[in-house]
C-alpha positions as CSV (number, residue, x, y, z in Angstrom):
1,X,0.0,0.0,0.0
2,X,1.3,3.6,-1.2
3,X,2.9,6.0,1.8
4,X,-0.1,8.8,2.2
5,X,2.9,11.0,2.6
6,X,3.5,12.7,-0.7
7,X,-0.6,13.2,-1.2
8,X,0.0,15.3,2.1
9,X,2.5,16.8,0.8
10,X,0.9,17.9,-2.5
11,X,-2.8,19.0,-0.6
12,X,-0.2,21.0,1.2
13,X,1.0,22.4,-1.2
14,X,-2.4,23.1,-3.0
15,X,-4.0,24.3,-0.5
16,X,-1.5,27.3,0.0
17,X,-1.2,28.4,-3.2
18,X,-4.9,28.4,-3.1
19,X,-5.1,30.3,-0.1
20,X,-2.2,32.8,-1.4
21,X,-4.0,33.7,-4.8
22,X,-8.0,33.9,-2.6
23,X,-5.9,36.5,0.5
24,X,-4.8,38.3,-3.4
25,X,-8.1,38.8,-5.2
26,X,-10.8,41.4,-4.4
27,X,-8.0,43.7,-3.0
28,X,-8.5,47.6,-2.7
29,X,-5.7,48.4,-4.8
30,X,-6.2,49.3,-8.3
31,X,-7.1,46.4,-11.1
32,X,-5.6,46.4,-14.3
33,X,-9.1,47.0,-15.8
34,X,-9.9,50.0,-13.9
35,X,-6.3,51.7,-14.5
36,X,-6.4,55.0,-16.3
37,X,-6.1,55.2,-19.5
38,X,-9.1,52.8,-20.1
39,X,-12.3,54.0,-21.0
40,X,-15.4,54.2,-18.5
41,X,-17.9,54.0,-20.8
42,X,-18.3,52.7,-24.4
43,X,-18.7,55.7,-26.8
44,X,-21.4,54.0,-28.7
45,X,-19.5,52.9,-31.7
46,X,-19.1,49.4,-33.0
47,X,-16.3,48.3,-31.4
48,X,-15.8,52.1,-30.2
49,X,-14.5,52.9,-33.3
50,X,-15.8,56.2,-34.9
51,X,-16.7,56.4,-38.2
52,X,-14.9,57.6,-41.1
53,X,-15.8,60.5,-42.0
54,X,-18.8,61.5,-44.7
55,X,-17.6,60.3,-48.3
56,X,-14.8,58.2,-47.2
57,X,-14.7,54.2,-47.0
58,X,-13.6,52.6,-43.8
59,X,-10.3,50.4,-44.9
60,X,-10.0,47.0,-43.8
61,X,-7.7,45.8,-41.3
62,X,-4.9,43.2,-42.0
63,X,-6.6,40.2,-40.9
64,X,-10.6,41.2,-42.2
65,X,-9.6,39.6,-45.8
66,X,-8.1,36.2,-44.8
67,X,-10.8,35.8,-42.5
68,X,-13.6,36.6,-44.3
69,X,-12.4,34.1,-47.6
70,X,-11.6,31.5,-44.7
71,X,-14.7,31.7,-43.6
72,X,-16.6,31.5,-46.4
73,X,-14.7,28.7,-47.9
74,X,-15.4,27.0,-45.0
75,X,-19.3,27.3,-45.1
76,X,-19.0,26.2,-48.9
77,X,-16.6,23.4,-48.3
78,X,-19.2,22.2,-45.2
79,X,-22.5,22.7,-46.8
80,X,-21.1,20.9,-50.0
81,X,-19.5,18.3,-48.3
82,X,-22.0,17.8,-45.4
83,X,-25.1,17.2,-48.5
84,X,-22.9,15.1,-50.6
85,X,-21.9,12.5,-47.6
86,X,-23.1,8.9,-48.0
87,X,-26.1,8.2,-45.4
88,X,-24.9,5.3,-43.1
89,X,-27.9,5.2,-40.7
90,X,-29.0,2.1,-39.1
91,X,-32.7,2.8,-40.1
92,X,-31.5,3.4,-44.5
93,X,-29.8,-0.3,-43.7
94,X,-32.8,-1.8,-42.6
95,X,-34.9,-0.1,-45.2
96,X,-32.9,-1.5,-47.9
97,X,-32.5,-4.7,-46.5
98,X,-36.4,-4.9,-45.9
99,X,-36.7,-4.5,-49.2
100,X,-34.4,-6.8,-50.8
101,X,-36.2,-9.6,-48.8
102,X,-40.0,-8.4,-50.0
103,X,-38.4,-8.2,-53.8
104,X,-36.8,-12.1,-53.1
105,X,-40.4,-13.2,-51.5
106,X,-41.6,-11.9,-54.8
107,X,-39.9,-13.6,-56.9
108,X,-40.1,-16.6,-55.2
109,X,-43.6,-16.4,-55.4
110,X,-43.5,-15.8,-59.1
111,X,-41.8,-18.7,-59.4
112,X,-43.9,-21.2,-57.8
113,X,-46.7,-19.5,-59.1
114,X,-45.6,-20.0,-62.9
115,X,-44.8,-23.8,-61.8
């Protein structure tokens, strides 16, 4: 049987650094949320940008291109590829098999019948 020694050891451990980090949080002094510098209140903007001025285009950011083909690519590729897949359910197997077996009682019938 395993020494209950180093689990001791390691709830020891635990629970200080718990402790340590709950004495930490909630404190008076100042969070790096409220420093200043960071706005109070949202200026009413999306994304608090303002807009461009009258008669001028906003211009796209590095990233807005790459991400915007990316993503729809990756609609096209899913909806294409999601349609096209093969259906594998348990219920199309028995409906096929069901009626492989009423088209073979069939025939059998038709066979005796023309005997």
């Amino acid at each position: 049987m395993p020494s209950a020694k180093p689990f001791s050891a390691a709830a020891g451990m635990l629970r200080s650094r718990l402790t340590s980090t709950l004495r930490h949080r909630g404190g008076d002094g100042p969070s790096r949320w409220s420093t200043p510098g960071h706005q109070v209140r949202p200026n009413g903007y999306f994304l608090n940008r303002t807009p461009p001025p009258p008669g001028q285009s906003r211009k796209w950011e590095d990233w807005e291109l790459p991400c915007y083909v990316t993503s729809f690519l990756t609609i096209v590729i899913l909806g294409v590829g999601l349609n096209a897949k093969p259906d594998l359910t348990l219920e199309t197997w028995a409906h096929q098999k069901a009626l492989e077996r009423i088209e073979a009682n069939k025939q059998i019938v038709a066979a005796s019948d023309s005997e």
